[in-house]
C-alpha positions as MATLAB code, in Angstrom:
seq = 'XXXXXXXXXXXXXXXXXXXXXXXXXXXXXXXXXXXXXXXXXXXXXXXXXXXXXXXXXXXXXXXXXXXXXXXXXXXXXXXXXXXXXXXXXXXXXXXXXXXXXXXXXXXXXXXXXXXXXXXXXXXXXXXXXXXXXXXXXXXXXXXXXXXXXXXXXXXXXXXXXXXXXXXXXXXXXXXXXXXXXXXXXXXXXXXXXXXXXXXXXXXXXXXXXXXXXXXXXXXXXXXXXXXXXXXXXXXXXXXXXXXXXXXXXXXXXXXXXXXXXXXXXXXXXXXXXXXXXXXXXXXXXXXXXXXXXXXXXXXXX';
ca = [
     121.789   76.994  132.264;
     122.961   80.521  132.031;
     121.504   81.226  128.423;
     118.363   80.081  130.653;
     118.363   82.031  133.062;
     119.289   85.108  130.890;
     116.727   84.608  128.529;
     114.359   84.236  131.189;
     115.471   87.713  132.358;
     115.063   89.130  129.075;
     111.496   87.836  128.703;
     110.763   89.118  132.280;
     111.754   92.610  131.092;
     110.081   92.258  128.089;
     107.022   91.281  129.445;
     107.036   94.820  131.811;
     107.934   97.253  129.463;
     104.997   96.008  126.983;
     102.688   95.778  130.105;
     103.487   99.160  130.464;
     102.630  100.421  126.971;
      99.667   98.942  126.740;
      98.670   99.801  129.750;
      99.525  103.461  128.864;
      97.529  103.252  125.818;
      94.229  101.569  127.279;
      94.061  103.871  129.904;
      93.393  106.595  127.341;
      90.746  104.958  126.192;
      86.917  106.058  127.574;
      85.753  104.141  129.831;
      82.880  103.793  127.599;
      85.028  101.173  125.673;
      85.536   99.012  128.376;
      84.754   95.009  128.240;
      83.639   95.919  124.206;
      85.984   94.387  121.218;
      85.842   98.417  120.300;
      89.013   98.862  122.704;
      91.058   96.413  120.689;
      89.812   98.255  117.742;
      90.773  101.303  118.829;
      93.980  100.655  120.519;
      95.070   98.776  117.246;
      95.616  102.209  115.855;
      97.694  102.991  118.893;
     101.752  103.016  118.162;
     102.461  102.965  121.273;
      99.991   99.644  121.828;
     101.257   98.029  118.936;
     105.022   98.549  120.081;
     103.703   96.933  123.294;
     102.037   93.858  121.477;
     105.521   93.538  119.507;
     107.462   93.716  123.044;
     105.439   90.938  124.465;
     106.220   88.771  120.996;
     109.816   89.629  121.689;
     109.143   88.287  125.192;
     107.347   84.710  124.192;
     110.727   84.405  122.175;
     112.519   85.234  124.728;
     110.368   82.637  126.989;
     111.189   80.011  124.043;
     115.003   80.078  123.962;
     114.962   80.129  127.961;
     112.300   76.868  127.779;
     114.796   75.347  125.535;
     118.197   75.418  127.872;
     116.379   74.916  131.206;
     113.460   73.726  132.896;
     110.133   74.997  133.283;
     110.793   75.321  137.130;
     113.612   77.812  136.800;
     112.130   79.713  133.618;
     108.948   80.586  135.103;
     109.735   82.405  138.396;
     112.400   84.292  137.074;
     110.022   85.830  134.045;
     107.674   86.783  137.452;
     110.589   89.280  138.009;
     108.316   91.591  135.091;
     106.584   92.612  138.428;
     109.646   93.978  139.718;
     110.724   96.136  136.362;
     106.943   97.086  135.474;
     105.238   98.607  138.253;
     108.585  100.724  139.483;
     108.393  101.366  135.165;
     104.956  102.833  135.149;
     105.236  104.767  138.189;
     107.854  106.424  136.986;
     106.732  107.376  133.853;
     104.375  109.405  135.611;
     107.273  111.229  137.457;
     106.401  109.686  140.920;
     108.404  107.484  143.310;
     107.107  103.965  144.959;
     106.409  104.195  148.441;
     107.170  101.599  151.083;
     103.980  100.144  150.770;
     103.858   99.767  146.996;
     107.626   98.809  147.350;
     106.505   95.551  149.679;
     103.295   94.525  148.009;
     105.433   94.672  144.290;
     108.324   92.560  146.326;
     105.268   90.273  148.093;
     103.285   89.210  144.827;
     106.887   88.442  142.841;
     108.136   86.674  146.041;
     105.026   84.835  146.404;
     104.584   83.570  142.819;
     108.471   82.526  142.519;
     107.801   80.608  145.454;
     104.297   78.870  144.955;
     105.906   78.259  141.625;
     109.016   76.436  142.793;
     107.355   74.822  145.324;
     104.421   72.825  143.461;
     106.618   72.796  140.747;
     103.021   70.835  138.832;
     104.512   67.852  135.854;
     102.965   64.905  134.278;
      99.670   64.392  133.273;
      97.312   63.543  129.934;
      95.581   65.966  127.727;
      94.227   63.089  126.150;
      92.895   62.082  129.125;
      89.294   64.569  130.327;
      86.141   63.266  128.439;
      83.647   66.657  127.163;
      81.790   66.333  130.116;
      84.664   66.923  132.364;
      85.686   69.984  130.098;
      81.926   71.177  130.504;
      82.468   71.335  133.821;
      85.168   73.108  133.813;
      85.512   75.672  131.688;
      81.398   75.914  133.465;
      83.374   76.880  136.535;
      86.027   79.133  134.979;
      82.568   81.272  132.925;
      81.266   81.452  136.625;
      84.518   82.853  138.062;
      84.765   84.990  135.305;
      80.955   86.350  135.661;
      81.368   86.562  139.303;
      84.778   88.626  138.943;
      82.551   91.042  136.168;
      80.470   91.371  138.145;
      82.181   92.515  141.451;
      83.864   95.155  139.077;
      81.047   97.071  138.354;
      80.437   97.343  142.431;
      84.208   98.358  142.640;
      86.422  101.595  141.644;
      89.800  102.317  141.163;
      92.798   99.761  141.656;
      90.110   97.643  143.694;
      87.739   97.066  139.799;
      90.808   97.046  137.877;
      91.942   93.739  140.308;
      88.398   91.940  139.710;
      88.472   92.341  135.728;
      92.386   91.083  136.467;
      90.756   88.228  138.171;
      88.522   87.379  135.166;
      91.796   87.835  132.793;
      93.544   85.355  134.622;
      91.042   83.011  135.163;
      90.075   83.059  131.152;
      94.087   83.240  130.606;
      94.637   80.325  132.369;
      92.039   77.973  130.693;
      93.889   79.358  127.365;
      97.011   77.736  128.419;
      95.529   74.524  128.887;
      93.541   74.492  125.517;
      96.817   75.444  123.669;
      98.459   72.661  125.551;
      95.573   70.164  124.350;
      95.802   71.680  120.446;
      99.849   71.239  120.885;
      99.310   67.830  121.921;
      96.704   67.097  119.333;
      99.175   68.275  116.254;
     100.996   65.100  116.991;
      98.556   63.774  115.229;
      98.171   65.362  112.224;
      96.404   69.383  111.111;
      93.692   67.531  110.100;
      93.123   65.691  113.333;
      93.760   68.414  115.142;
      90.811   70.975  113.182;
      87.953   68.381  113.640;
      88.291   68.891  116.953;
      86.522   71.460  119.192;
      89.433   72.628  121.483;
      91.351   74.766  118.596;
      88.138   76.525  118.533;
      87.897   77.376  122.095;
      91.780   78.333  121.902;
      91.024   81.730  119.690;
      87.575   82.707  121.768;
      89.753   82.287  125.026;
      92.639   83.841  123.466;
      90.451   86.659  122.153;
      88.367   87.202  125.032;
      91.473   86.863  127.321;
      93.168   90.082  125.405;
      89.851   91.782  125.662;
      89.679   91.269  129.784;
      93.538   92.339  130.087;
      93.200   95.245  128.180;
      90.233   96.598  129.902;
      91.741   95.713  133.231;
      94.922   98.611  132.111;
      91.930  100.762  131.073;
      90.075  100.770  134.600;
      93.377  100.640  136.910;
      97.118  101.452  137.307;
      99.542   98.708  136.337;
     100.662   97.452  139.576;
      96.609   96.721  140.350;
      96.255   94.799  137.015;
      99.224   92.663  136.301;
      99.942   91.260  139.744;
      96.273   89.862  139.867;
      96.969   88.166  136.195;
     100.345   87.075  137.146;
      98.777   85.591  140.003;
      95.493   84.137  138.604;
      96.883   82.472  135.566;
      99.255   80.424  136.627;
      96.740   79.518  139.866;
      93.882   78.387  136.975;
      96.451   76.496  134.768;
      97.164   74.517  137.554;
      94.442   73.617  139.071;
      92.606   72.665  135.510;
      95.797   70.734  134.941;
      95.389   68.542  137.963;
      92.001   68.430  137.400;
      91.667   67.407  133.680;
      94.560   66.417  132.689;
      95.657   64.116  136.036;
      98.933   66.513  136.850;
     100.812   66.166  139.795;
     102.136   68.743  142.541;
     104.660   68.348  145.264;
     103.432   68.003  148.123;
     104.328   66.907  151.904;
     106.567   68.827  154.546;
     107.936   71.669  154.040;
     107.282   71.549  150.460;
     103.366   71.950  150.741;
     104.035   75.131  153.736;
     106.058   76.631  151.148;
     103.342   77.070  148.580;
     101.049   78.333  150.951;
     103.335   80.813  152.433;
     103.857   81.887  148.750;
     100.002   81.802  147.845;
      99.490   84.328  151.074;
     102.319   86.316  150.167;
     100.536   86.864  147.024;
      97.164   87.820  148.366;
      98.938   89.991  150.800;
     100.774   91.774  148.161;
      97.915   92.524  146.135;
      95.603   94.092  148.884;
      98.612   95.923  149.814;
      98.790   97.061  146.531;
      94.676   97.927  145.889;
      94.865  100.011  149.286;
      98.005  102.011  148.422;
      97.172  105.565  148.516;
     100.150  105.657  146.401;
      98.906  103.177  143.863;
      95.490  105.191  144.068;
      97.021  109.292  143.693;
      98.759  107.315  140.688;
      95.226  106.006  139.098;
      93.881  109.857  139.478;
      96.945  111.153  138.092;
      96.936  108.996  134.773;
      93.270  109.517  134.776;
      94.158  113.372  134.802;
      96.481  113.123  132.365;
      94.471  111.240  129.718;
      91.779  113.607  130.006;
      93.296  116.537  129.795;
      92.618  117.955  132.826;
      95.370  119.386  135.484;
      96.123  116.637  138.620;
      93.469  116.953  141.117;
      90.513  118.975  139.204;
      87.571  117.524  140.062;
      85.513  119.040  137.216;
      83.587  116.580  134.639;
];
């Protein structure tokens, strides 16, 4: 249990400081790029993107030795604790201190998902189980999410559009994690098996579009408005597809089920605290200032 919870640790900080690079490195990018496959392009020639992609590698190994000494109950809320390393991480890079507000809606969102987590604590089920119809309608739903989420974004600015293309992350981030739990399940049965079927397919377009959507949600925002949204959203989608498709249970009953809704509105609450911290905004200007060039605060094209 200890090499658990370590590990777990280790992946948590892991996951921030390579949330942090590539955040650093996307938000270079012109906004031009954003939501087009010539970001990836681009910020593959990045060093400091690519040490970021080989952080987060680190990190899934990390997740794997944790996975292996304890359950997924105790692994996953502790890696949540990226929230509390990355967005302190990324202001500070930028030589500024967290105010109370950005202090409480950091603490709210990791609270909240450790708790919701813990709580549900979702097990069981069969990917063998859904029929393509009831995947149609599905990953139907998720596309709408997603377009809906796009869509608010481009009505947005600041923190507030870098949350909705968050939102559309998650979402497409989620359904990832069930396909590659389908394709996992399917290799039981042989490559072959597994290849003649469609969901290995829809694995790398989710996976590919997924990096996309996080990338350009570190372009449009600061940190703290990006990865608490797809800390939030992809666990939230896994979930519910899970029960959904695949017949997964939750806990549920008194206090259990007050306890995931408590952490579900500590969540939301975090993250609006978050979008409307002045803080959190003065730091969007600021790397926006610094990317281009320009000195904090000119207002000049």
């Amino acid at each position: 249990m200890p090499i658990a919870v370590l590990a777990a640790l280790a992946a948590g900080a892991c996951f921030a400081v390579a949330g942090v690079l590539q955040q650093r490195a996307a938000s270079a990018r012109p906004d031009a790029e954003a939501l087009s496959f010539r970001l990836l392009f681009r910020l593959a020639r990045e060093p400091l993107w690519l040490t970021g992609i080989g952080l987060a590698v680190l990190a899934y190994g990390f997740q794997s030795l944790a996975l292996a000494f304890g359950p997924l109950s105790l692994v996953q809320p502790l890696i949540v604790a990226e929230l509390i390393f990355a967005v302190p991480l990324s202001a500070r890079l930028h030589r500024m201190r967290l105010g109370t507000q950005a202090w409480l809606g950091t603490l709210a969102v990791a609270t909240g998902l450790a708790l919701a987590l813990v709580s549900a604590r979702p097990h069981g089920g069969d990917p063998d189980a859904p029929d393509l119809v009831s995947w149609l309608l599905v990953l139907g739903a998720t596309g709408a999410l997603v377009g809906c989420a796009l869509a608010a974004a481009r009505a947005l600015h600041g923190p507030w559009r870098a949350s909705a293309v968050a939102l559309a992350a998650g979402a497409v981030m989620g359904t990832q994690s069930v396909l590659l739990a389908t394709t996992v399940d399917r290799l039981k049965q042989g490559l072959g098996a597994t290849l003649s079927t469609w969901q290995p397919y829809a694995l790398v377009v989710a996976s590919a579009g997924g990096l996309l959507l996080i990338q350009s949600a570190f372009q449009q925002g600061p940190l703290a408005a990006g990865m608490t949204v797809i800390d939030a959203t992809e666990p939230a989608v896994a979930v519910t597809v899970g029960t959904t498709l695949f017949g997964e249970t939750i806990r549920s009953g008194w206090p259990v089920t007050g306890f995931t809704v408590l952490g579900l509105v500590l969540v939301t609450a975090g993250i609006v605290s978050l979008d409307s911290s002045p803080q959190i905004a003065a730091l969007h200007r600021l790397e926006r200032d610094t990317d281009t060039g320009r000195a904090p605060g000119d207002s000049r094209p």
